[in-house]
C-alpha positions as CSV (number, residue, x, y, z in Angstrom):
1,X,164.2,55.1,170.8
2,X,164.8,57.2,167.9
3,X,163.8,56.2,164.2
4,X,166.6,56.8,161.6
5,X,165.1,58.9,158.7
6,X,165.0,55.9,156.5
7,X,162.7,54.1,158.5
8,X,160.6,57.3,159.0
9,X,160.7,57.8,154.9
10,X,160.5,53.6,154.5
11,X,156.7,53.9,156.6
12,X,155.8,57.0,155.5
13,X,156.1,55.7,151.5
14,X,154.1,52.2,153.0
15,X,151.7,54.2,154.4
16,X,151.2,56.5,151.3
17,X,150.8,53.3,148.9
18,X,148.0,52.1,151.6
19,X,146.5,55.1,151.5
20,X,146.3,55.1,147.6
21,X,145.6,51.2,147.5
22,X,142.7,51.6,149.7
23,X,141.1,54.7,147.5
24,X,140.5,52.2,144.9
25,X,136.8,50.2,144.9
26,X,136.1,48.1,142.3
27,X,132.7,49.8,142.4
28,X,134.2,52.6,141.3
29,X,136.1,51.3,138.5
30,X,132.5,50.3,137.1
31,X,130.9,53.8,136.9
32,X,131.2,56.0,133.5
33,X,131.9,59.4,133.6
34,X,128.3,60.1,133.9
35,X,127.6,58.1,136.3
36,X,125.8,55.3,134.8
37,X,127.5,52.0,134.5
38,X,130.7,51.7,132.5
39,X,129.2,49.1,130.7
40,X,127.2,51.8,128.4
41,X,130.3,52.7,126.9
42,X,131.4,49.4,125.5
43,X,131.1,48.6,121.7
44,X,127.7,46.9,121.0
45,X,127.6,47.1,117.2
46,X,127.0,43.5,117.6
47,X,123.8,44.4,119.2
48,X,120.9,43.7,116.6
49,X,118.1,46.4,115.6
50,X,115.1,45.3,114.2
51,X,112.5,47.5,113.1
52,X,108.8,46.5,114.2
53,X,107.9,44.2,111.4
54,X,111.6,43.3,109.8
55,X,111.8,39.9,111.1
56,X,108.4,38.7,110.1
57,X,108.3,40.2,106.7
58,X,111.6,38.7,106.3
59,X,110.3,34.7,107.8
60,X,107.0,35.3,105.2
61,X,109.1,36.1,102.1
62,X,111.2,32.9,103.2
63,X,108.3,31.1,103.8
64,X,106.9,31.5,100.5
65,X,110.3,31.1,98.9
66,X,110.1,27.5,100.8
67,X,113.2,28.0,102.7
68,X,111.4,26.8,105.9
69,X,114.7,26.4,107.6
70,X,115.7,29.9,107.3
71,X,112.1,30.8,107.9
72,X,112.3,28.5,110.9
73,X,115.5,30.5,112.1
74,X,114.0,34.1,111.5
75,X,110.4,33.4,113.3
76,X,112.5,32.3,116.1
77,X,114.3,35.8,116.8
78,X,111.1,37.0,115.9
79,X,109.2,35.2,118.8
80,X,112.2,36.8,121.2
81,X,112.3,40.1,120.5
82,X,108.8,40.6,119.8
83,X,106.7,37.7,122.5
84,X,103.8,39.0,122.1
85,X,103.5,39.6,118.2
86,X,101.0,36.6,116.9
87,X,102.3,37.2,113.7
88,X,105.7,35.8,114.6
89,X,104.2,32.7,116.4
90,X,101.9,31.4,113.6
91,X,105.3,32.0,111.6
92,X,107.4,30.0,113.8
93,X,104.9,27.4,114.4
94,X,104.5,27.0,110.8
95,X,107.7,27.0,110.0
96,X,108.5,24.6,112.6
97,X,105.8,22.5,111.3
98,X,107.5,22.7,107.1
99,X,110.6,21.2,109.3
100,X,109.2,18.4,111.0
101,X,109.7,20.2,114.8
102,X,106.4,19.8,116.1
103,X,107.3,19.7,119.6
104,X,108.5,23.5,118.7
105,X,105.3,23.8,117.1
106,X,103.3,22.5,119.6
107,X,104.5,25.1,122.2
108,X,103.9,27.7,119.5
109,X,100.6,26.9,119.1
110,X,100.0,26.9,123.1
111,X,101.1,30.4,123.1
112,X,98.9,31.3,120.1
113,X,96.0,30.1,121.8
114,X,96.0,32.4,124.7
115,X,96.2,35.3,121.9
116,X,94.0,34.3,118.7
117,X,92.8,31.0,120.0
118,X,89.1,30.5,118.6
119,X,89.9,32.0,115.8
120,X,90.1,30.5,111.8
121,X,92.9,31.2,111.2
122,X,94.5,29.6,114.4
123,X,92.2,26.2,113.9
124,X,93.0,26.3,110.3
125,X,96.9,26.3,110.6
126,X,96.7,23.7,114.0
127,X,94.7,21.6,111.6
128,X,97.2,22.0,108.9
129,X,99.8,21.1,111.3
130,X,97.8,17.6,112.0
131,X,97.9,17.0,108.6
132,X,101.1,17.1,108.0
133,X,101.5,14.6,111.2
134,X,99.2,12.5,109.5
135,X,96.3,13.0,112.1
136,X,93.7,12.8,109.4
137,X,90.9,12.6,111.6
138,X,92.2,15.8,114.1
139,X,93.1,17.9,111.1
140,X,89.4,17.7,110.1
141,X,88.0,18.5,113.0
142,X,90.5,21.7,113.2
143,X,89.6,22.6,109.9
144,X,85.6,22.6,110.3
145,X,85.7,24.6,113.6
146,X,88.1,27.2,111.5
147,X,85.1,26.8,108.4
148,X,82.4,27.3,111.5
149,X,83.9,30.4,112.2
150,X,84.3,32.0,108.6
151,X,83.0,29.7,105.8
152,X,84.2,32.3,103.3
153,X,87.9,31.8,104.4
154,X,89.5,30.3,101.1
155,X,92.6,28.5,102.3
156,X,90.4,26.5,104.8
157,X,88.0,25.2,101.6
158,X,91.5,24.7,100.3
159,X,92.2,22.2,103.3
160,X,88.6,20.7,103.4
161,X,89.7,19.9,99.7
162,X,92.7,18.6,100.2
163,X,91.4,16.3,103.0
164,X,89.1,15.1,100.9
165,X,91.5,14.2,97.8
166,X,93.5,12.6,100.1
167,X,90.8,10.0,101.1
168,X,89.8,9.4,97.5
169,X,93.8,8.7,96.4
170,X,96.9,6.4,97.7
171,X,99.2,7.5,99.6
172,X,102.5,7.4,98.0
């Protein structure tokens, strides 16, 4: 039983694309040159930076411009990247108040209460957000525990005002 050197050549070519087939891992095609994962080298320009207080001075500025929708959009990356910022949730919950989402604004301010809850300005802006529900009645109550707690506080006089105007006049 002798092989003709074709055949010999034939297997040893088979067994040399085996042998070269089976030396690749896809684990291996996922490591960098380093050693860390290849994934570090791809492109993420798309990748956003944000320094510390970007995104909130940005949703404020909209805020007070009015532009609660973009303000709405801007607190809400703000409440991701930064989750434990209570600047960016009584921005978002705000803002989601402006725009009528107070379901959004609801969670917000359960999330603000573990962090600044008993505070005025947490009953002040949970009142405001009552008002603007129509809650008359729950809005006041917010706004006198937020008075309680600092009767100096000028926006919360503002509110106690405003609640009281809107008892004297129609609503239209």
């Amino acid at each position: 039983m002798e092989m003709s050197r074709t055949k010999i050549g034939g297997v040893a070519v088979l067994a040399g694309v085996l042998l070269l087939a089976g030396c690749q891992s896809d684990a291996l095609d996922d490591v960098a040159a380093f050693g860390d994962s290849a994934k570090t080298l791809n492109d993420d320009s798309s990748v956003a930076f944000y320094k510390d207080d970007e995104l909130v001075t940005t949703g404020k500025l909209q805020f007070q411009e009015k532009n609660y929708g973009k303000s709405y959009a801007i607190y809400k990356r703000a409440v991701d990247v930064f989750p434990r910022d209570p600047a960016a949730w009584l921005g978002f919950a705000a803002s989601s108040d402006m725009i009528g989402r107070f379901d959004t604004s609801d969670r917000a301010y359960a999330q603000l209460s573990k962090m600044i809850g008993g505070t005025a300005v947490y009953y002040n802006n949970i009142g405001y957000s009552h008002l603007l529900r129509g809650d008359l009645p729950g809005a006041r109550t917010y706004f006198l525990k937020a008075y309680e707690i600092d009767p100096s506080n000028e926006t919360t006089a503002r509110n106690l005002e405003l609640m009281k105007n809107s008892v004297k006049y129609a609503q239209r």
